[in-house]
CHARMM-style PDB file with segment names, atoms N, HN, CA, C and O in Angstrom:
ATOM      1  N   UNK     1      -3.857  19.735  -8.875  1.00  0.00      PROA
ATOM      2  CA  UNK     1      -4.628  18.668  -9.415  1.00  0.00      PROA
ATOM      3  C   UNK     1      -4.818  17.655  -8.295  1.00  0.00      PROA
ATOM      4  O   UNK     1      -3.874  17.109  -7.725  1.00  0.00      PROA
ATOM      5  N   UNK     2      -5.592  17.526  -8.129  1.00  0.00      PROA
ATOM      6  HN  UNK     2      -6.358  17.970  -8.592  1.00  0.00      PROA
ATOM      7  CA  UNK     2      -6.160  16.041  -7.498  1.00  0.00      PROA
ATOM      8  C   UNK     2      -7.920  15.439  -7.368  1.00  0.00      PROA
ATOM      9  O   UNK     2      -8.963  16.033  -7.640  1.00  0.00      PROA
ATOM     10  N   UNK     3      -7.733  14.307  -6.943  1.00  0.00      PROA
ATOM     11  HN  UNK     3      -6.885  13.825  -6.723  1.00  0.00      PROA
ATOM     12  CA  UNK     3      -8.717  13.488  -7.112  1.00  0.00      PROA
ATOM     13  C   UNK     3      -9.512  14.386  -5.818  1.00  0.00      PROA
ATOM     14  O   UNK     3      -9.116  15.075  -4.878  1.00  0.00      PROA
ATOM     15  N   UNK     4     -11.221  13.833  -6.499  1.00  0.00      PROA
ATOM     16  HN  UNK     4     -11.543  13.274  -7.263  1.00  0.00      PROA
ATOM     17  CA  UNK     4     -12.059  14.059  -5.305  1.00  0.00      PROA
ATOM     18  C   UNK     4     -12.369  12.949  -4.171  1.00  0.00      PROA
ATOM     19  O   UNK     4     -13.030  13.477  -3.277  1.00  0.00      PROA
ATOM     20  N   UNK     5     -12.082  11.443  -3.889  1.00  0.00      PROA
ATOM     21  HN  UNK     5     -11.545  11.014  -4.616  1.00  0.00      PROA
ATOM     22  CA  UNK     5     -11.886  10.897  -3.487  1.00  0.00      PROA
ATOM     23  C   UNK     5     -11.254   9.223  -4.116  1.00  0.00      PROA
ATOM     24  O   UNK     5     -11.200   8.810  -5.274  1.00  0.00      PROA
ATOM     25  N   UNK     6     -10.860   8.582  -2.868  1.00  0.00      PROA
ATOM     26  HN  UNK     6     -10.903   8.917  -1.927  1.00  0.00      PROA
ATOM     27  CA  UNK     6     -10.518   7.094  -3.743  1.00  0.00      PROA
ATOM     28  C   UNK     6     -11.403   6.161  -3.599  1.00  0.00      PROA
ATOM     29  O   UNK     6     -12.057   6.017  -2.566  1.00  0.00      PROA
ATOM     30  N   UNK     7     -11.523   5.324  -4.782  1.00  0.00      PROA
ATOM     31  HN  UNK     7     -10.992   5.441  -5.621  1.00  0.00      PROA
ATOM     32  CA  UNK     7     -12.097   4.135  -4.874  1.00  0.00      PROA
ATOM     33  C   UNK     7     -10.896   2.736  -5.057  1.00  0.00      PROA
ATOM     34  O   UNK     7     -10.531   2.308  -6.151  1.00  0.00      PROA
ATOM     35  N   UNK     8     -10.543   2.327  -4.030  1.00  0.00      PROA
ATOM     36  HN  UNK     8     -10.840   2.675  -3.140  1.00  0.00      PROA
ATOM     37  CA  UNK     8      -9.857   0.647  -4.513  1.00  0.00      PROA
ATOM     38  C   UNK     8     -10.327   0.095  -5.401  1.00  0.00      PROA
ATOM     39  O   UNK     8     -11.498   0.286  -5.729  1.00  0.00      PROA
ATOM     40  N   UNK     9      -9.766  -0.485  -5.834  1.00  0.00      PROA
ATOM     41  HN  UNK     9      -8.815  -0.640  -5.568  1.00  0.00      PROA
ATOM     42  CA  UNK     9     -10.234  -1.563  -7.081  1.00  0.00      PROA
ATOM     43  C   UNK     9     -10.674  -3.093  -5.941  1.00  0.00      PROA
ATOM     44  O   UNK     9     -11.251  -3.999  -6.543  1.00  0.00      PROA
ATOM     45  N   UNK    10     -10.455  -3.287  -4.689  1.00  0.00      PROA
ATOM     46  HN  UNK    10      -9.987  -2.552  -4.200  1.00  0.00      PROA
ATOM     47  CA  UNK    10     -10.424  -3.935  -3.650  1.00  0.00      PROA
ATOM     48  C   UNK    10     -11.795  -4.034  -3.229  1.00  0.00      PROA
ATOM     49  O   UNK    10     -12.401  -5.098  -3.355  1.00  0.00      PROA
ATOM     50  N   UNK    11     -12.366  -2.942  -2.708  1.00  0.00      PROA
ATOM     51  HN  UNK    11     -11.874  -2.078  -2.605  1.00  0.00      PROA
ATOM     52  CA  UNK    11     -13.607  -2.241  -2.154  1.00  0.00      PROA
ATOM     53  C   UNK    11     -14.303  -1.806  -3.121  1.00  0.00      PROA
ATOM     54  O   UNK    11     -15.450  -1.708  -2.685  1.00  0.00      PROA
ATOM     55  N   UNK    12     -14.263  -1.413  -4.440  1.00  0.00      PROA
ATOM     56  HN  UNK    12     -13.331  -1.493  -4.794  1.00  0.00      PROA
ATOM     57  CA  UNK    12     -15.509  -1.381  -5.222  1.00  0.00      PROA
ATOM     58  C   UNK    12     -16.325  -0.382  -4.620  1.00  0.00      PROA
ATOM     59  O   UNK    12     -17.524  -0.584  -4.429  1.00  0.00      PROA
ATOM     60  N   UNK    13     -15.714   0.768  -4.282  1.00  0.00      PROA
ATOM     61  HN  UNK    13     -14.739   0.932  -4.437  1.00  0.00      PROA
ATOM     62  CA  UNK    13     -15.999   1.437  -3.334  1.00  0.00      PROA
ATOM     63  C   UNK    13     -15.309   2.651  -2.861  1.00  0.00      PROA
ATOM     64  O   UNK    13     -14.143   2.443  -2.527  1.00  0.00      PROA
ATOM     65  N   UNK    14     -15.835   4.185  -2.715  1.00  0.00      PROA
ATOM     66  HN  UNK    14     -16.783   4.354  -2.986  1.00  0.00      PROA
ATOM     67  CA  UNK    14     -15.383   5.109  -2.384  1.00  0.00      PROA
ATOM     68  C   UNK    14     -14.768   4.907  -0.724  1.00  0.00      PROA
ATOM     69  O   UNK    14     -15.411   4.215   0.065  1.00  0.00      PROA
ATOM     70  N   UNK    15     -13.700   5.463  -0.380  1.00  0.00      PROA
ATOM     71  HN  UNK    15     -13.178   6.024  -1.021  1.00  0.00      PROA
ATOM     72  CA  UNK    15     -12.972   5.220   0.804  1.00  0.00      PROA
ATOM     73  C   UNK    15     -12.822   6.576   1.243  1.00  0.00      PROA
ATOM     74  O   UNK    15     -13.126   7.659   0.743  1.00  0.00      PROA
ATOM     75  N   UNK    16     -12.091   6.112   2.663  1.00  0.00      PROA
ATOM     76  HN  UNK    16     -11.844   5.232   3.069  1.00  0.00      PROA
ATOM     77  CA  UNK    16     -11.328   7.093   3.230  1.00  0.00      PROA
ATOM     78  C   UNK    16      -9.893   7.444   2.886  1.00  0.00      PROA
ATOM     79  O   UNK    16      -9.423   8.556   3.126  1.00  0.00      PROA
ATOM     80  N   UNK    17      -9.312   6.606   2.399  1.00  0.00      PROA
ATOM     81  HN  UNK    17      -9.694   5.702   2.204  1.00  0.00      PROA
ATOM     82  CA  UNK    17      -7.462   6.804   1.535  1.00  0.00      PROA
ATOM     83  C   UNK    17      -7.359   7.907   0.887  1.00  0.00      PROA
ATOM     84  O   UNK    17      -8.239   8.538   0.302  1.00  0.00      PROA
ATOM     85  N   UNK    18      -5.979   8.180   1.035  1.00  0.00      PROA
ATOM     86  HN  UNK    18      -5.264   7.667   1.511  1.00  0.00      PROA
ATOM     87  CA  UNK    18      -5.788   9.562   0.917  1.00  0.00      PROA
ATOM     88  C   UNK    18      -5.611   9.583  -1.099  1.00  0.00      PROA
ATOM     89  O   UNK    18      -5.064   8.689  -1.744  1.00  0.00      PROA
ATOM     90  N   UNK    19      -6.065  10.490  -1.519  1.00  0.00      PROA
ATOM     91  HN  UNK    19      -6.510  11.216  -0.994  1.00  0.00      PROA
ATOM     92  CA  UNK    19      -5.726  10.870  -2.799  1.00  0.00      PROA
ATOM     93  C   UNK    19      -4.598  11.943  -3.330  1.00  0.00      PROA
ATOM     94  O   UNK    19      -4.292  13.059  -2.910  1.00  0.00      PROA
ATOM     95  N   UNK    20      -4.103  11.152  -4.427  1.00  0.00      PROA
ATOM     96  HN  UNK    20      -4.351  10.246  -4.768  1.00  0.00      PROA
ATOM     97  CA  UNK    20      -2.851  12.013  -5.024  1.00  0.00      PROA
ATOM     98  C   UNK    20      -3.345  13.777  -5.024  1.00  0.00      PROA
ATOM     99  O   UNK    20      -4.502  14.166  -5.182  1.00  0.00      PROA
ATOM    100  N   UNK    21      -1.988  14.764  -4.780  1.00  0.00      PROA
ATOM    101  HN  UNK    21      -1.048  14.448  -4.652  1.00  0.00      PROA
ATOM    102  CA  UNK    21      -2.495  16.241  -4.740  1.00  0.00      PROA
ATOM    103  C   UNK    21      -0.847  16.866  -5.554  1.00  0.00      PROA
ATOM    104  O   UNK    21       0.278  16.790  -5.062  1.00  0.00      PROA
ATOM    105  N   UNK    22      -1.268  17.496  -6.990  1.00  0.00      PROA
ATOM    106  HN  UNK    22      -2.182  17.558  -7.390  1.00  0.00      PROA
ATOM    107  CA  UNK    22      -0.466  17.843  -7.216  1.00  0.00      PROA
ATOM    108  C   UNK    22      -0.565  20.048  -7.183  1.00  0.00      PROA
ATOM    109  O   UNK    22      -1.659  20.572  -6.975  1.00  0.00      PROA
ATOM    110  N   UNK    23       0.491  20.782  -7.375  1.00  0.00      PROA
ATOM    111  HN  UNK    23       1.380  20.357  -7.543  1.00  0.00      PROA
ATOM    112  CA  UNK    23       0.326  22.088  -7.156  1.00  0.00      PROA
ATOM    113  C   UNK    23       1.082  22.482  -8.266  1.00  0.00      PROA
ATOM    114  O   UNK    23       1.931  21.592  -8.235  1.00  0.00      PROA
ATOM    115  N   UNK    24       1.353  23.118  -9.138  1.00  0.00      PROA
ATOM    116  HN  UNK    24       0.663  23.841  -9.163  1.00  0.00      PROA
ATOM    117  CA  UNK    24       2.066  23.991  -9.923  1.00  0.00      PROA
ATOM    118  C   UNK    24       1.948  25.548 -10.314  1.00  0.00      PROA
ATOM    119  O   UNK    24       0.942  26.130 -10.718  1.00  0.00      PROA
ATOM    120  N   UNK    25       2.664  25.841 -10.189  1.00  0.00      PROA
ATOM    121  HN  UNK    25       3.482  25.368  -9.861  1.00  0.00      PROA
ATOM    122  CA  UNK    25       2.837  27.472 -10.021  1.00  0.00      PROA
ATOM    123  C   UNK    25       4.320  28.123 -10.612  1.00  0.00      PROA
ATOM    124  O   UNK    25       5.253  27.628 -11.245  1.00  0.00      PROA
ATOM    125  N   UNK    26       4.052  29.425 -10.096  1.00  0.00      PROA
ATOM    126  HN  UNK    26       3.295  29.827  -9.582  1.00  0.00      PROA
ATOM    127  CA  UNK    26       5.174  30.115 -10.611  1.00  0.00      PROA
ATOM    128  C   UNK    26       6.701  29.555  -9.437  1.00  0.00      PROA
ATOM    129  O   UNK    26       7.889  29.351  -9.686  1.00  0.00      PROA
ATOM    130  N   UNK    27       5.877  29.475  -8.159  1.00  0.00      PROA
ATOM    131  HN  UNK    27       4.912  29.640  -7.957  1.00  0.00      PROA
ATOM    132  CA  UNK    27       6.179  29.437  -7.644  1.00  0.00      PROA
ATOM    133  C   UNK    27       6.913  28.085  -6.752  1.00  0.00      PROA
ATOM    134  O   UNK    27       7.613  28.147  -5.741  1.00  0.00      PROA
ATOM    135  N   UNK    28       6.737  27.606  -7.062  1.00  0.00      PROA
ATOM    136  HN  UNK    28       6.168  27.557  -7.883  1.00  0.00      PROA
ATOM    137  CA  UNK    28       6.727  25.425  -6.837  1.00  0.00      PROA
ATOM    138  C   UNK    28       7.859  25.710  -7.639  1.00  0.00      PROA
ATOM    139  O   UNK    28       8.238  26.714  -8.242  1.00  0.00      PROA
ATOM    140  N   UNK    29       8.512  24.004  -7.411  1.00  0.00      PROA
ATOM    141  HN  UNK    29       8.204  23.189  -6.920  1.00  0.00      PROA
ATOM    142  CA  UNK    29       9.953  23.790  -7.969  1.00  0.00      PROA
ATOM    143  C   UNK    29       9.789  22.769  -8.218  1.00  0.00      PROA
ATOM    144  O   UNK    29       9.052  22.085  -7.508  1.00  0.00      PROA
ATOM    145  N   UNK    30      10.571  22.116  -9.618  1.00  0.00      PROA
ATOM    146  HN  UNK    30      11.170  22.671 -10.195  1.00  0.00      PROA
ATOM    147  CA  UNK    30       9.853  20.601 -10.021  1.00  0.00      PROA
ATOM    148  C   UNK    30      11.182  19.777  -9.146  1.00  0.00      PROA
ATOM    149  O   UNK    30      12.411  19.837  -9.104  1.00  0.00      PROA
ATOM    150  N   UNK    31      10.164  19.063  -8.561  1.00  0.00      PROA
ATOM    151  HN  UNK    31       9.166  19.014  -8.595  1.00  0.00      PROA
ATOM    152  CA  UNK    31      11.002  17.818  -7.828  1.00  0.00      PROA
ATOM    153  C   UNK    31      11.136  16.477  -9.303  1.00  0.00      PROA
ATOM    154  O   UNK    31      10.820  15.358  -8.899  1.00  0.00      PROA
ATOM    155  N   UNK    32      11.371  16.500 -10.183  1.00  0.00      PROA
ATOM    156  HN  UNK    32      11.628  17.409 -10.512  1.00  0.00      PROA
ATOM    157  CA  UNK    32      11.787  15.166 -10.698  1.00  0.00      PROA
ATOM    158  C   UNK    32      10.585  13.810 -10.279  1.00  0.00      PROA
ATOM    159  O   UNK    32      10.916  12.642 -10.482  1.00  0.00      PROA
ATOM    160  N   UNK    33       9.326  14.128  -9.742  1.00  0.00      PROA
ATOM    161  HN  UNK    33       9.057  15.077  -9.577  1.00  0.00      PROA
ATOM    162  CA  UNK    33       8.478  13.118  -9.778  1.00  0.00      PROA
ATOM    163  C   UNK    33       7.947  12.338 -10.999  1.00  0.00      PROA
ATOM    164  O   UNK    33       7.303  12.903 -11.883  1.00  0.00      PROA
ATOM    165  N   UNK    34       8.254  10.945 -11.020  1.00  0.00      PROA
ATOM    166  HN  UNK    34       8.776  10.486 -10.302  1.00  0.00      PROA
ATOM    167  CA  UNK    34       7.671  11.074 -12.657  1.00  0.00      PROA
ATOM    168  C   UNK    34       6.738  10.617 -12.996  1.00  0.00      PROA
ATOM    169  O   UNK    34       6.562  10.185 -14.135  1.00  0.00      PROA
ATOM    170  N   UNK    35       5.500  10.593 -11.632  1.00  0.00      PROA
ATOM    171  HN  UNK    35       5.643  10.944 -10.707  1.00  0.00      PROA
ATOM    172  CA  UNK    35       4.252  10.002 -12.019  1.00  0.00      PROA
ATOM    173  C   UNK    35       3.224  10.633 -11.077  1.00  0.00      PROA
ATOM    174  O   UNK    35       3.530  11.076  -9.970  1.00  0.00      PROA
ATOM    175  N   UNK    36       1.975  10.648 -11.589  1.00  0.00      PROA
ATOM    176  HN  UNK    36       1.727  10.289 -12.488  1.00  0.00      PROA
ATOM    177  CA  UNK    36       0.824  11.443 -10.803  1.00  0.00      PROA
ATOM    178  C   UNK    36       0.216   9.818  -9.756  1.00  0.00      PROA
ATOM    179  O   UNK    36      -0.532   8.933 -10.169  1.00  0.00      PROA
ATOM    180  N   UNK    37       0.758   9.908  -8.615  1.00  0.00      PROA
ATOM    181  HN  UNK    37       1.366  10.627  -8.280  1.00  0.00      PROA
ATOM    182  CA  UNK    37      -0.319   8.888  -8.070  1.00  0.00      PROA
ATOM    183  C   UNK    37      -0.248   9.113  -6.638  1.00  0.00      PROA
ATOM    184  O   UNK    37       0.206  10.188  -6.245  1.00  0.00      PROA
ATOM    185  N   UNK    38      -0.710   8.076  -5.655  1.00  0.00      PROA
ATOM    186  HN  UNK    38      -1.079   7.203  -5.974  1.00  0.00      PROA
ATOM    187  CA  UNK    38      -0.220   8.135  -4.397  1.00  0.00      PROA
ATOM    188  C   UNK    38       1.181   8.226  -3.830  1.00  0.00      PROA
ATOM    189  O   UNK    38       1.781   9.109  -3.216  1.00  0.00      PROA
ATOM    190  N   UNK    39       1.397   7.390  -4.117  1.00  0.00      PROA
ATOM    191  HN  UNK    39       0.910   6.673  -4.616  1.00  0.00      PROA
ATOM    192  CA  UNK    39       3.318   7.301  -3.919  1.00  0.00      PROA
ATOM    193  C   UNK    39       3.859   8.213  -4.216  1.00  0.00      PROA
ATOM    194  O   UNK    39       3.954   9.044  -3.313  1.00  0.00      PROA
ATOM    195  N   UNK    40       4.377   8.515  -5.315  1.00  0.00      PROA
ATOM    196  HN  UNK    40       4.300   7.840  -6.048  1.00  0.00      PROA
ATOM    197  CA  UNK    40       4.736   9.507  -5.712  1.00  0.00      PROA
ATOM    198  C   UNK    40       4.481  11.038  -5.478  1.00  0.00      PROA
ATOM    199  O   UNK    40       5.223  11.982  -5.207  1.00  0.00      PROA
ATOM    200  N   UNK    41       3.352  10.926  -5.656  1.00  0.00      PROA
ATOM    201  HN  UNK    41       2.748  10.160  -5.876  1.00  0.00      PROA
ATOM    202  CA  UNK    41       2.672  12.654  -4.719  1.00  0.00      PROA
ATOM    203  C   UNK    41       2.861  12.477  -2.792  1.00  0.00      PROA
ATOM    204  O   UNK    41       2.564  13.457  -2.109  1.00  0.00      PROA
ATOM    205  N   UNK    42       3.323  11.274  -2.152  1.00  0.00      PROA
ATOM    206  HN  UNK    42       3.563  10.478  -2.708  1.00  0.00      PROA
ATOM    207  CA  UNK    42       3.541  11.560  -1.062  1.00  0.00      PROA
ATOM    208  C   UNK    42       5.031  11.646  -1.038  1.00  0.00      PROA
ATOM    209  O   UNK    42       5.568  12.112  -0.033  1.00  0.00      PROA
ATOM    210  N   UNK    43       5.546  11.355  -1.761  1.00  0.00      PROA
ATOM    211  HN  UNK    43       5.110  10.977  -2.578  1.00  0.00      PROA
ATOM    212  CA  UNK    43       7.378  11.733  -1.697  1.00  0.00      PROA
ATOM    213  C   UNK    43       7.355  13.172  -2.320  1.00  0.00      PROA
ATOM    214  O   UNK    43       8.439  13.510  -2.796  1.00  0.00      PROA
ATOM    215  N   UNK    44       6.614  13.838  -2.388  1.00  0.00      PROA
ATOM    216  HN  UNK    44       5.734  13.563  -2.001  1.00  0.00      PROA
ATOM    217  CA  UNK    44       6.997  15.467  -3.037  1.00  0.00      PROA
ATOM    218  C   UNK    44       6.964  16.044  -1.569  1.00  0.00      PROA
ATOM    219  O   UNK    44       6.764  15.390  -0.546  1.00  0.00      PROA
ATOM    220  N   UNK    45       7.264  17.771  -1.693  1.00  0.00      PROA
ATOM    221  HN  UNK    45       7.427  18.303  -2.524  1.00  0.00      PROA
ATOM    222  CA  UNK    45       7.262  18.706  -0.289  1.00  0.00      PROA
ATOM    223  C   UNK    45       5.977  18.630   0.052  1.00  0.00      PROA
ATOM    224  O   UNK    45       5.872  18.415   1.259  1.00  0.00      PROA
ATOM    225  N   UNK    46       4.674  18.740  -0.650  1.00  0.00      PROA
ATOM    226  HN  UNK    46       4.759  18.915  -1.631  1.00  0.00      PROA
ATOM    227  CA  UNK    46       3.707  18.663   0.344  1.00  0.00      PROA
ATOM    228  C   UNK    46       3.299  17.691   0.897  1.00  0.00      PROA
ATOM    229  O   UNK    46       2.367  17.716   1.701  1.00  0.00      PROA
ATOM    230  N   UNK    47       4.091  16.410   0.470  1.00  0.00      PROA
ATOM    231  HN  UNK    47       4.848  16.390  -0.183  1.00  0.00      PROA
ATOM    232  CA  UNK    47       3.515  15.279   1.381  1.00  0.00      PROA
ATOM    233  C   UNK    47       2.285  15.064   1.678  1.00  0.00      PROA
ATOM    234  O   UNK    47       1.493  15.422   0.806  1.00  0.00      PROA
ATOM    235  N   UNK    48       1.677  14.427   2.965  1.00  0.00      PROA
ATOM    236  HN  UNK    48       2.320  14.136   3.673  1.00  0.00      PROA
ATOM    237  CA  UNK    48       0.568  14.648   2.861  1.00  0.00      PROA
ATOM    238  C   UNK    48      -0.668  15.639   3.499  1.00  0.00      PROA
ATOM    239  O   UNK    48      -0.354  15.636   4.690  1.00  0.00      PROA
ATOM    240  N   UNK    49      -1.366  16.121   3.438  1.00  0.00      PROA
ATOM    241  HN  UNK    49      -1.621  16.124   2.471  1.00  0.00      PROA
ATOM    242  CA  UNK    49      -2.043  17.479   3.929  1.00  0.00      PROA
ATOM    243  C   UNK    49      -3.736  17.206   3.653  1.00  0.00      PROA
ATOM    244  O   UNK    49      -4.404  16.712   2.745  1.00  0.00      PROA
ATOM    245  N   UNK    50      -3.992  17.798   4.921  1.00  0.00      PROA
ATOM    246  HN  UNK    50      -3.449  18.199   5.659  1.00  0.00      PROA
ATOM    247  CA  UNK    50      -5.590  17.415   4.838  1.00  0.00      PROA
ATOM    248  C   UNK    50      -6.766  18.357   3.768  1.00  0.00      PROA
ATOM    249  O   UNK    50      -6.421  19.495   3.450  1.00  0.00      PROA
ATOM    250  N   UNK    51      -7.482  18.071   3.501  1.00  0.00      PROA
ATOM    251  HN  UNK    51      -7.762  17.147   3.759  1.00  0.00      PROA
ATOM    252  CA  UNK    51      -8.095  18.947   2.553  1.00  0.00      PROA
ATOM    253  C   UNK    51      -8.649  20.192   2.962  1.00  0.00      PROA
ATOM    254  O   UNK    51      -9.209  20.761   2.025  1.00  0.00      PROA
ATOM    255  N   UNK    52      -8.689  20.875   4.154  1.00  0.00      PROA
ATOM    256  HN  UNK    52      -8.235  20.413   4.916  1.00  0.00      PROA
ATOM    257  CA  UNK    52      -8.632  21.750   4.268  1.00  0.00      PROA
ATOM    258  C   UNK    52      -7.903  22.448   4.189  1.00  0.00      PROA
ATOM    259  O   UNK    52      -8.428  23.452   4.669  1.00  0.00      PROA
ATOM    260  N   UNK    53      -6.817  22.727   3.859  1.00  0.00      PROA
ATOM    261  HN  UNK    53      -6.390  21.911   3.469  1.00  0.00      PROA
ATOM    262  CA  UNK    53      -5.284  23.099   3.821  1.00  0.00      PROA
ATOM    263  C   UNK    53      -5.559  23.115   2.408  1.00  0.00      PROA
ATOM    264  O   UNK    53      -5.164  24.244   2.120  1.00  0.00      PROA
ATOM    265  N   UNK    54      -5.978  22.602   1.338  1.00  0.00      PROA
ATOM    266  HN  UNK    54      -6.300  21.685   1.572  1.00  0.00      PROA
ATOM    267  CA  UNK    54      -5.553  22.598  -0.123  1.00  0.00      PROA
ATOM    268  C   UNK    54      -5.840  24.220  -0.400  1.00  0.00      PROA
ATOM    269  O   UNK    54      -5.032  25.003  -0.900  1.00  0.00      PROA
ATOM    270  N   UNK    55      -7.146  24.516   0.035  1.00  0.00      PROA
ATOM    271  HN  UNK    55      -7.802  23.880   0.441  1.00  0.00      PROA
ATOM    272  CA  UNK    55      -7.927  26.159  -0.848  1.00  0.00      PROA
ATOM    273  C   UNK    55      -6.617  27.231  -0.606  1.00  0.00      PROA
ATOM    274  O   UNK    55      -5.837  27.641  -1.465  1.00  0.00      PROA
ATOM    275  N   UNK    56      -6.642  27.605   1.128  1.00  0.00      PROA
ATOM    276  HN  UNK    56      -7.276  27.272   1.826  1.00  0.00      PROA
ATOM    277  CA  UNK    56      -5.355  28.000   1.583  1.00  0.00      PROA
ATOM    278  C   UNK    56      -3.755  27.949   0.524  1.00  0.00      PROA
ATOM    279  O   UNK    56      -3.336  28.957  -0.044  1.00  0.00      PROA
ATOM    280  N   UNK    57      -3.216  26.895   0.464  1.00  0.00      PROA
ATOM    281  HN  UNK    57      -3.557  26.075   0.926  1.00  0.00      PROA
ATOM    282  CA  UNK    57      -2.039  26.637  -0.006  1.00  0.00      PROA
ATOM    283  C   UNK    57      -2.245  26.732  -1.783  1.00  0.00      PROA
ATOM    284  O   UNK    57      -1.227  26.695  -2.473  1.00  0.00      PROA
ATOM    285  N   UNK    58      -3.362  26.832  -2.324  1.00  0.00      PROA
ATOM    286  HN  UNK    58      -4.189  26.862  -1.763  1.00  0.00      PROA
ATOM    287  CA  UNK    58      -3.615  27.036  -3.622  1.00  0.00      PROA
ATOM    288  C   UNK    58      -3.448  28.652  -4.101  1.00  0.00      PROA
ATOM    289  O   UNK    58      -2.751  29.026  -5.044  1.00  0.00      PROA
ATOM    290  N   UNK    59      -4.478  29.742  -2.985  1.00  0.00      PROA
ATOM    291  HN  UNK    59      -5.044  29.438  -2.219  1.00  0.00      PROA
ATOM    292  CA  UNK    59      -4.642  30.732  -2.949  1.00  0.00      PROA
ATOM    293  C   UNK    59      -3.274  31.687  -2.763  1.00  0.00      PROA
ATOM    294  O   UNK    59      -3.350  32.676  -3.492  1.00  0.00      PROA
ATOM    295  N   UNK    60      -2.140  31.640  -2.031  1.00  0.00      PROA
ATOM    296  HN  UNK    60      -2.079  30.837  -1.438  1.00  0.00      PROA
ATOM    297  CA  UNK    60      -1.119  31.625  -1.714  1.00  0.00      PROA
ATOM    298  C   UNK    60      -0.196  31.185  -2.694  1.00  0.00      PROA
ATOM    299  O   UNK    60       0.914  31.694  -2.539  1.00  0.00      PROA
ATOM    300  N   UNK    61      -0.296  30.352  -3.718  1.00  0.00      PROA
ATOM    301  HN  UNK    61      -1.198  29.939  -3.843  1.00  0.00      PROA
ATOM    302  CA  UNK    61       0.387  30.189  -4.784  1.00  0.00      PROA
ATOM    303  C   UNK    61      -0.044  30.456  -5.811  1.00  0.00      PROA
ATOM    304  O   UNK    61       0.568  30.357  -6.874  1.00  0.00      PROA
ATOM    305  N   UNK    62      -1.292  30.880  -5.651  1.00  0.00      PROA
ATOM    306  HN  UNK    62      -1.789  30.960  -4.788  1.00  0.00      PROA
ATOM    307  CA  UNK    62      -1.902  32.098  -6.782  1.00  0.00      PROA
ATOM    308  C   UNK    62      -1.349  33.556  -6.258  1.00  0.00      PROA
ATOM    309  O   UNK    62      -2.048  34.409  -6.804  1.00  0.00      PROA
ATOM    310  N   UNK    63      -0.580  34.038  -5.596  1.00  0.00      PROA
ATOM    311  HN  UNK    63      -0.012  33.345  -5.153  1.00  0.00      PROA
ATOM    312  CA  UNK    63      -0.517  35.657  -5.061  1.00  0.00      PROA
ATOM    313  C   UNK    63      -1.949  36.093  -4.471  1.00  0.00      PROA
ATOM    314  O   UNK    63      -2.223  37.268  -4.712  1.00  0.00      PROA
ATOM    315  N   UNK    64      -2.594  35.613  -3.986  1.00  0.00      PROA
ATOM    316  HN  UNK    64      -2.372  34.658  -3.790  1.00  0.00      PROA
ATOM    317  CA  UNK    64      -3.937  35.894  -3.691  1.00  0.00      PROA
ATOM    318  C   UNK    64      -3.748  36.668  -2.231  1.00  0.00      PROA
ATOM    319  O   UNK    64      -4.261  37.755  -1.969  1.00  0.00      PROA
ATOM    320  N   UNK    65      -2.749  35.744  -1.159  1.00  0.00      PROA
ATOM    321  HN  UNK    65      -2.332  34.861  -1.371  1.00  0.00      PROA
ATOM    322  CA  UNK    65      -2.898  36.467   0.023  1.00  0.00      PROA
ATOM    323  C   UNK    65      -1.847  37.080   0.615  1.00  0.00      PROA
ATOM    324  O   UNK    65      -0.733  36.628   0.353  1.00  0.00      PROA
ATOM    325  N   UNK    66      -1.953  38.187   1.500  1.00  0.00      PROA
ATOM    326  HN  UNK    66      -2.859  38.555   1.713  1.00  0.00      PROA
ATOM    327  CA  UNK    66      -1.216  38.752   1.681  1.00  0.00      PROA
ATOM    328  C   UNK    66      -0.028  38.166   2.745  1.00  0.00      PROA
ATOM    329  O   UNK    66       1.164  38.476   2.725  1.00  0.00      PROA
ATOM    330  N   UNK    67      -0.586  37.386   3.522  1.00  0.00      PROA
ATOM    331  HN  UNK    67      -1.553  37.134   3.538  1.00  0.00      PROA
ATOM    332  CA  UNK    67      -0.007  36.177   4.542  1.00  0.00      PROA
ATOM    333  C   UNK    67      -0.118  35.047   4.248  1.00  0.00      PROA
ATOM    334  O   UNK    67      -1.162  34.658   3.725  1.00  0.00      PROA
ATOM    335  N   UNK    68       0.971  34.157   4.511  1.00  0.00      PROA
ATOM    336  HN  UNK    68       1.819  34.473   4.936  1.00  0.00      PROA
ATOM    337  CA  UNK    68       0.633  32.779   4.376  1.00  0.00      PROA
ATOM    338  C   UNK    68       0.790  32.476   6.170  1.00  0.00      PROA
ATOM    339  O   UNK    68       1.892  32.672   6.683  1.00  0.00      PROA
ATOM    340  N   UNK    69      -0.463  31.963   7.092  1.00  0.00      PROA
ATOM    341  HN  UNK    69      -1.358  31.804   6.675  1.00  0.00      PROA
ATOM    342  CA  UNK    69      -0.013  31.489   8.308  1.00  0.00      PROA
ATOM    343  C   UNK    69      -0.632  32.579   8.966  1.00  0.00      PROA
ATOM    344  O   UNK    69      -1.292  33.499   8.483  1.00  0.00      PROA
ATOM    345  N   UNK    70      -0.253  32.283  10.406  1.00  0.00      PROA
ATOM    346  HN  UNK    70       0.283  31.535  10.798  1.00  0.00      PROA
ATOM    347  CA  UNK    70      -1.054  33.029  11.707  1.00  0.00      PROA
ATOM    348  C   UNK    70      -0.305  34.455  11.237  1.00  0.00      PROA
ATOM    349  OT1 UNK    70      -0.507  35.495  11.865  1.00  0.00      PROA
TER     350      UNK     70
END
């Protein structure tokens, strides 16, 4: 789960700031986070990761590929 980009309530306005990214699977382990937002989704294992990396790391926790990595 995550946002397609952020808007501040500041800027009134779509930004560059990073947006919350959550993953669940068979495979993921619940870290005890107890809220969907920025903060919180940057204290989990994926921390933070650029959006190219999401399709990759989604596909891979679907069983989709046979490798994860070079």
């Amino acid at each position: 789960m995550a946002g397609d980009h952020a808007t501040p309530a500041i800027m009134a306005a779509h930004s560059w700031h990073p947006v919350p990214f959550m993953l669940h699977s068979k495979l993921t382990r619940g870290e005890g986070v107890p809220r969907f937002n920025e903060r919180t989704c940057a204290q989990g294992s994926v921390g933070s990761i650029l959006a190219t990396q999401v399709m990759l790391l989604a596909m891979s926790h679907a069983g989709k590929l046979q490798k994860y990595g070079p």
